[in-house]
C-alpha positions as CSV (number, residue, x, y, z in Angstrom):
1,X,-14.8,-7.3,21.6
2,X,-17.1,-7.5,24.7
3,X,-20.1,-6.5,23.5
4,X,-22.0,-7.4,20.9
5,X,-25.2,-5.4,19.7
6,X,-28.0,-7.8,18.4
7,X,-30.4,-6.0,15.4
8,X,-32.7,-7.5,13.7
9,X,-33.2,-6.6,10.2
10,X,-34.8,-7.8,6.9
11,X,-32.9,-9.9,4.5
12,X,-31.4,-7.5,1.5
13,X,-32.7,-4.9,3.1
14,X,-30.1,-1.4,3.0
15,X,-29.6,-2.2,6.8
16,X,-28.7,-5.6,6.4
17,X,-26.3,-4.7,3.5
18,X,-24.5,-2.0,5.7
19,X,-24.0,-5.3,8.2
20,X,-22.7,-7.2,6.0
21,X,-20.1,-4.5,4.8
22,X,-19.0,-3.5,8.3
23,X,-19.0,-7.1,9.2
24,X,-16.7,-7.5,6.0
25,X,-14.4,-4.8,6.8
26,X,-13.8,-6.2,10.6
27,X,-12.7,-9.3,9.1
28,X,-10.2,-7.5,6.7
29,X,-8.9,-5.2,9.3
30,X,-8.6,-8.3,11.6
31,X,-6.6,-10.6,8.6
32,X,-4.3,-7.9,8.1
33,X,-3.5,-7.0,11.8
34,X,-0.4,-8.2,13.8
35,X,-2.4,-10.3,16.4
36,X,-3.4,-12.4,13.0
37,X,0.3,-12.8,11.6
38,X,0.7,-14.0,15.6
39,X,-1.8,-16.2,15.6
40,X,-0.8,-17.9,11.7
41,X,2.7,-18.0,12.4
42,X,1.9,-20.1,16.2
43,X,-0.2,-22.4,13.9
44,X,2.4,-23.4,11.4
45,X,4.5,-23.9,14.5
46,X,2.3,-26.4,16.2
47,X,2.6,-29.0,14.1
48,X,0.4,-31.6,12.7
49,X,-2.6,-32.5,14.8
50,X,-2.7,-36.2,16.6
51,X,-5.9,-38.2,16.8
52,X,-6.7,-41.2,18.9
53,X,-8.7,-43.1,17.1
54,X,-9.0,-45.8,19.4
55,X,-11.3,-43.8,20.9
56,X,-13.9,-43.5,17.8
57,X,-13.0,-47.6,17.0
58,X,-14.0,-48.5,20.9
59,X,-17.0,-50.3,21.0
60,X,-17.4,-49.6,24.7
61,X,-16.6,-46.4,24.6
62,X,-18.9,-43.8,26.2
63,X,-20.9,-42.4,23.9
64,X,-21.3,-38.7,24.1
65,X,-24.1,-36.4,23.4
66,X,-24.0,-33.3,21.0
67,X,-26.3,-30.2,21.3
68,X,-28.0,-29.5,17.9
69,X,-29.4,-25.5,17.6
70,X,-32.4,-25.2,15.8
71,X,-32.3,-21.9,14.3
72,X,-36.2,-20.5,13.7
73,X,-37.0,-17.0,12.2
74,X,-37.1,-14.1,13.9
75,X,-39.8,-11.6,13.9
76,X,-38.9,-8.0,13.1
């Protein structure tokens, strides 16, 4: 995918429904593809995931920011 088309529709509206059906169908054809067996099968490969915690149980560790998206309505 290296574009992505932006609409802006009403919500419920028949357009929005087709969205959401051809959005649906993507992630089915995706699930079911051989890139996706790939991908699940390297996963179960990797093993369980390891976490420092010393870092979260540092007191003078730095402290790090994190963005936070607003999301506001858009007008059609």
């Amino acid at each position: 995918m290296n574009e992505i088309e932006v609409i802006a529709t009403a919500w419920g509206s028949e357009l929005h429904k087709q969205l959401i059906a051809e959005e649906h169908a993507a992630r089915v054809a995706y699930r079911n593809s051989p890139e996706a067996w790939e991908e699940a099968r390297r996963m179960k490969e990797a093993g369980p995931l390891k976490i420092d915690w010393s870092l979260a149980l540092n007191k003078k560790s730095p402290t790090r920011k994190t963005s936070i998206y607003v999301w506001s309505e858009m007008s059609v």
